[in-house]
N, C-alpha and C positions, 0 to 999 in steps of 0.2 A: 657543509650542508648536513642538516640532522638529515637521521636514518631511520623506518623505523619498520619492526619484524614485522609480517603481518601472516596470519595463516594461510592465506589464500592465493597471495601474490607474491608474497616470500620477505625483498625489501622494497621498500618503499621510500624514496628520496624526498626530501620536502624543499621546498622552494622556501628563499625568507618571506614570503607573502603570506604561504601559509602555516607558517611556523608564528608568525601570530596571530594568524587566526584560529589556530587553534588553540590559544592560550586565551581566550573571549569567555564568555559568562555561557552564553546560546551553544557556543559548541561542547564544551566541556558536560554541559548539561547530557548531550545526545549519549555520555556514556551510562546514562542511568534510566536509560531510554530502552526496550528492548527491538531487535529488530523487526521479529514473528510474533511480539507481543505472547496473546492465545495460544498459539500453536507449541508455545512451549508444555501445555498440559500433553499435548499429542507426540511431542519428541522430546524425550528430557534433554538434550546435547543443545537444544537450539536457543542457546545462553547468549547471541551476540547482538551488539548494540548497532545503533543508530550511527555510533560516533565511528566504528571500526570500516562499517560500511561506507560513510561519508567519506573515510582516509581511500578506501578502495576502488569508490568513483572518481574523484581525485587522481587517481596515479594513473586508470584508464585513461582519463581525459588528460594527463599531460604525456603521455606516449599516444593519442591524437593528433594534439598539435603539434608535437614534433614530426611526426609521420606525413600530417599535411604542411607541414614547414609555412605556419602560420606566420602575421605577423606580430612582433611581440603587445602589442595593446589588445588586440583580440584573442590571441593565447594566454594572458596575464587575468579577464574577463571569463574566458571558459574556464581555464582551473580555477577562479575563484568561488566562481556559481557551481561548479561540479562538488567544491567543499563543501559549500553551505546550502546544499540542495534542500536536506534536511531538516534544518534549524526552526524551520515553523511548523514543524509536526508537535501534535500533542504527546499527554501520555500515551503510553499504549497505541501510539503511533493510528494507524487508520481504526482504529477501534473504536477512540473517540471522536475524530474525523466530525459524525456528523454531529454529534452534539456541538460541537465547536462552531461547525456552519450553521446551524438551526440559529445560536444565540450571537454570534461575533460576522457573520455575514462574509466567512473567509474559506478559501481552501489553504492549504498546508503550503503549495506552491507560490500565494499569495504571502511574498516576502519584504514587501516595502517598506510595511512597516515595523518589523523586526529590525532593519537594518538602518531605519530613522531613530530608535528610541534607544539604542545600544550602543556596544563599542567594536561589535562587527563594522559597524559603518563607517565608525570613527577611524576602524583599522585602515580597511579600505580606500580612505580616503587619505590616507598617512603611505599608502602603498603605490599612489597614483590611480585606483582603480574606482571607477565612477558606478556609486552605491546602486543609481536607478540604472546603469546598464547591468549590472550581475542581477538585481533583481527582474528585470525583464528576462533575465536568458534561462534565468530559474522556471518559470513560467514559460519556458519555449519559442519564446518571441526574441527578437533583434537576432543578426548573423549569427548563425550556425547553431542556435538555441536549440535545435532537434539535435543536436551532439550530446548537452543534458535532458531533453527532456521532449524526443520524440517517438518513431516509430523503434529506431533500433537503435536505444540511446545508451551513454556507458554504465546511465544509472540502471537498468535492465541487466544488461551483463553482469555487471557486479553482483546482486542480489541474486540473480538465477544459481550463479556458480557458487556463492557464499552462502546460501539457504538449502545446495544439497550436499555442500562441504560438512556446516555444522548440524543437518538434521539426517545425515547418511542416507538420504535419498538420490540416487546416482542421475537423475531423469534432467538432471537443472545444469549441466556438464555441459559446455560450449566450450566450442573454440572462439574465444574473444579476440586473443590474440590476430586471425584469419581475417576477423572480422573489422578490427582497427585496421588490417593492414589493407583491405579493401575499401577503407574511404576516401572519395574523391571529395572534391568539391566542381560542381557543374552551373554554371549561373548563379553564382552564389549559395546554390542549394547541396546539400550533403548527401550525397548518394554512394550506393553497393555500388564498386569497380564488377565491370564485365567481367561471365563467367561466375559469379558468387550467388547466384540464386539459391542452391542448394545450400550456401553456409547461412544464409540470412531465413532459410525455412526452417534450420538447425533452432532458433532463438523462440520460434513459434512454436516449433512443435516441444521445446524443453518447455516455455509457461504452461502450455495445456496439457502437460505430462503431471508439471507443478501444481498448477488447479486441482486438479483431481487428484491428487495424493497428500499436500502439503495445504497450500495455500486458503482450501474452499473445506478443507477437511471439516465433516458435520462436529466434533465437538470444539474443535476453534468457535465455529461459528456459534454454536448455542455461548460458549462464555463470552465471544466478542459481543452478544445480542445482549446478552444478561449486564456484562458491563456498560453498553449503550443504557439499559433503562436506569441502573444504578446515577452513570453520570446526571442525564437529564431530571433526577428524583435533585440530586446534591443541585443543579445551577437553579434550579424552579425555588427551592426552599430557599436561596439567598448563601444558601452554608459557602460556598468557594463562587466569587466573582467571575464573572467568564472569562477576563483578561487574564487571572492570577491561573485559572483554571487551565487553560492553554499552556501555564510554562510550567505547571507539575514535572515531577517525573512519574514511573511507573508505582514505587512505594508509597510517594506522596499522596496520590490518588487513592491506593487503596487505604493508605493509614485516614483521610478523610473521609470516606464511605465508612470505614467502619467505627469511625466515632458520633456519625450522625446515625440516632436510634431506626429511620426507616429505612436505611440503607444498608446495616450495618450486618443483617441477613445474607445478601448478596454478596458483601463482602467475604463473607465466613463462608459461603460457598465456594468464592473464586481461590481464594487462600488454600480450601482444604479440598478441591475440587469434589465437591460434593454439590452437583451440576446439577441443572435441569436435563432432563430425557426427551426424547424426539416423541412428542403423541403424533405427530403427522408429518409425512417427510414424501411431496406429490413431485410427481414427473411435471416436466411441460406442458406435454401433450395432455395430463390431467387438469390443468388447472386454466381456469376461463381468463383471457387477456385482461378482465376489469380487475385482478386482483394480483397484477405483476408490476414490479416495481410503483408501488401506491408509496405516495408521499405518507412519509411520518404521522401526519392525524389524522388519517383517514387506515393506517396502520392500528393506531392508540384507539380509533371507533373499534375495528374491527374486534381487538382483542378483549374488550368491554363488550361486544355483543358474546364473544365467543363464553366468557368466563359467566356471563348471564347465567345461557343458555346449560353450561357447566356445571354452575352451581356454587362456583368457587371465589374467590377472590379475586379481581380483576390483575393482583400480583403476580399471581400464577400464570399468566397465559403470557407466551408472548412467542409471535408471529413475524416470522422472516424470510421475506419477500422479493429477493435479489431483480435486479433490473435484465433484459437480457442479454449473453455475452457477446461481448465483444474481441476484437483480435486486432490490438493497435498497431503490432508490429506489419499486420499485412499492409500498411500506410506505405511503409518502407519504399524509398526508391533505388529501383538496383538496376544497371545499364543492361540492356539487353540492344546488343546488336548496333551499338552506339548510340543507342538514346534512352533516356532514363524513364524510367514507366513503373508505377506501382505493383508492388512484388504481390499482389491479391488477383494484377492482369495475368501476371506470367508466371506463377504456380498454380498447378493443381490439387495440390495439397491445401490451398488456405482454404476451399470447402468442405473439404473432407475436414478438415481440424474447426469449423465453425460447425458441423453438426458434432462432433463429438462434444464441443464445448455446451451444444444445446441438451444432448446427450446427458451431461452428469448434471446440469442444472437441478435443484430441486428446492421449492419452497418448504419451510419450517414450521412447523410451531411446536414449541417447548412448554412445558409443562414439569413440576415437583416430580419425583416418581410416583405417590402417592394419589393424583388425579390423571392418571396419564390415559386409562380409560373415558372417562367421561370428557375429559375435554378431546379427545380422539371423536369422540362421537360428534358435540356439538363443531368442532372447528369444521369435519368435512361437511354438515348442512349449511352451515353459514357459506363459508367456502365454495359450495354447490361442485363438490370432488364427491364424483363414484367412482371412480377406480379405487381399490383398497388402499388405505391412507397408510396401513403401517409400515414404517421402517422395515 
């Protein structure tokens, strides 16, 4: 049985299933993939991939099935999908996200067809394992899918503890371990063993620890925004096909932005992080519901009124507008008193940590330093923000 170090979980055993799957074209890709994308301008340490992560959800999820003493075609099915959770992520992982969905009509969890037109699937099927059930499970659907890809799933864990591992932020620290050792299975459904409420509020209150310091951090997000108009500039002009466009990696991406002349700006920013600045950065409570989480072109009107109004370049302006948060882990079902009930009924905590999350929320618009007055001025009329706009 190969072995392999890992940082976070120390070794990590590999099964022959996924010993070739991770010799595949999709996986081997994920090493040139970054995890935190962005967030690497905010922590330099936070250098680790897709691929390291994939091996970490992996290893949680077969010290699962062993723990719930699975049967072997359904634990063969969960570590497969817990490997290649991954694999349909773009460059720059949720960065590009949505340009991907705007043009290819996919989320990242949407794995069918990666695993029809590869040798992922051809592995899989050489493994005994049936490609449209790991793709289902990938996507949270068929038994035990909320194992990868629910309220309190391994792929969660993994990334909480590996994102304050390598960004030294201490807030993403769980006990997973506690947490595997607390899964039942109940009617078929995967629930927190009695008595674990408090470890399963540990998971919630580390992502909104993570949000706020890591995750949602304001210059991620102006680069992650700046890279969203860069990509949608490159698929609009024909330069990278959408399908080629999706299996980039993080280099590839920027080496094509910055060979095409209207993008190649953007590029030289992101490279030399010589970033767009915050003209406006509103609370909540500042900003009127018709201008929270607005679809993509009614985003693209707005920032053409705002750059008008500015003076400037409609290049300059660009406006980000998060939808409002959410707390998937409070989905979680954990036993209380012998019967299994959503950890949102039987914590007090999961309100107090949904207004803190509403609490840091704040919409964007970025702007060159050089306009960062005047589009501060027009964005808050347009906007119709009177609370003072500045950062």
């Amino acid at each position: 049985m190969t072995t392999i170090k890992d940082s976070v979980h120390d070794y990590i055993e590999l099964c022959p299933m996924a010993e070739a799957l991770l010799d595949t074209e999709p996986m081997q890709r994920l090493r040139y993939v970054r995890q935190l994308s962005t967030v690497q301008l905010v922590y330099p340490s936070a250098n680790h991939t897709r691929f390291e992560h994939s091996l970490g959800v992996y290893h949680l999820a077969s010290r699962a099935v062993d723990h719930l003493d699975l049967e072997d075609d359904l634990a063969a099915r969960l570590r497969a999908a817990a490997l290649v959770h991954d694999a349909g992520h773009g460059p720059f992982g949720h960065q590009t996200e949505r340009a991907i969905e705007r043009h290819l009509g996919r989320h990242h969890d949407e794995i069918e067809w990666l695993l029809e037109e590869t040798d992922l699937g051809t592995v899989l099927e050489e493994q005994g394992v049936d490609p449209d059930a790991v793709a289902a499970t990938v996507d949270g659907r068929g038994p035990l899918g909320e194992l990868v890809s629910g309220g309190l799933d391994v792929d969660r864990m993994d990334y909480l503890v590996r994102d304050a591992h390598h960004t030294g932020v201490p807030y993403g620290t769980i006990d997973h371990a506690r947490l595997i050792r607390a899964f039942q299975v109940v009617d078929g459904d995967l629930v927190i063993a009695d008595g674990n409420v408090a470890t399963a509020e540990s998971a919630l209150i580390a992502r909104t620890l993570m949000n706020a310091t890591v995750y949602r951090h304001h210059v991620s997000r102006i680069a992650g925004a700046m890279l969203d108009r860069a990509s949608e500039r490159l698929l609009d002009d024909g330069v990278v096909a959408p399908e080629r466009f999706a299996r980039l990696t993080d280099e590839e991406l920027l080496a094509a932005l910055s060979d095409h002349e209207p993008t190649a700006d953007l590029a030289d920013r992101l490279r030399n992080r010589r970033l767009y600045k915050r003209a406006l950065w509103a609370r909540r409570g500042a900003v009127p519901d018709e201008f929270v989480a607005i679809d993509y072109d009614r985003t693209r009107d707005l920032e053409r009124e705002i750059a008008s109004a500015a003076g400037v370049d409609p290049a300059s302006v660009i406006l980000d507008s998060p939808g409002d948060p959410s707390s998937p882990e409070s989905r979680a079902r954990v036993v209380v008193d012998g019967e299994p009930q959503r950890l949102a009924d039987r914590s007090p905590l999961v309100a107090g940590l949904d207004a803190c999350a509403r609490e840091i929320w704040r919409l964007g618009v970025y702007a060159p330093p050089a306009h960062l007055e005047s589009v501060r001025e027009a964005a808050a009329t347009v906007l119709e923000i009177e609370a003072d706009p500045a950062p």
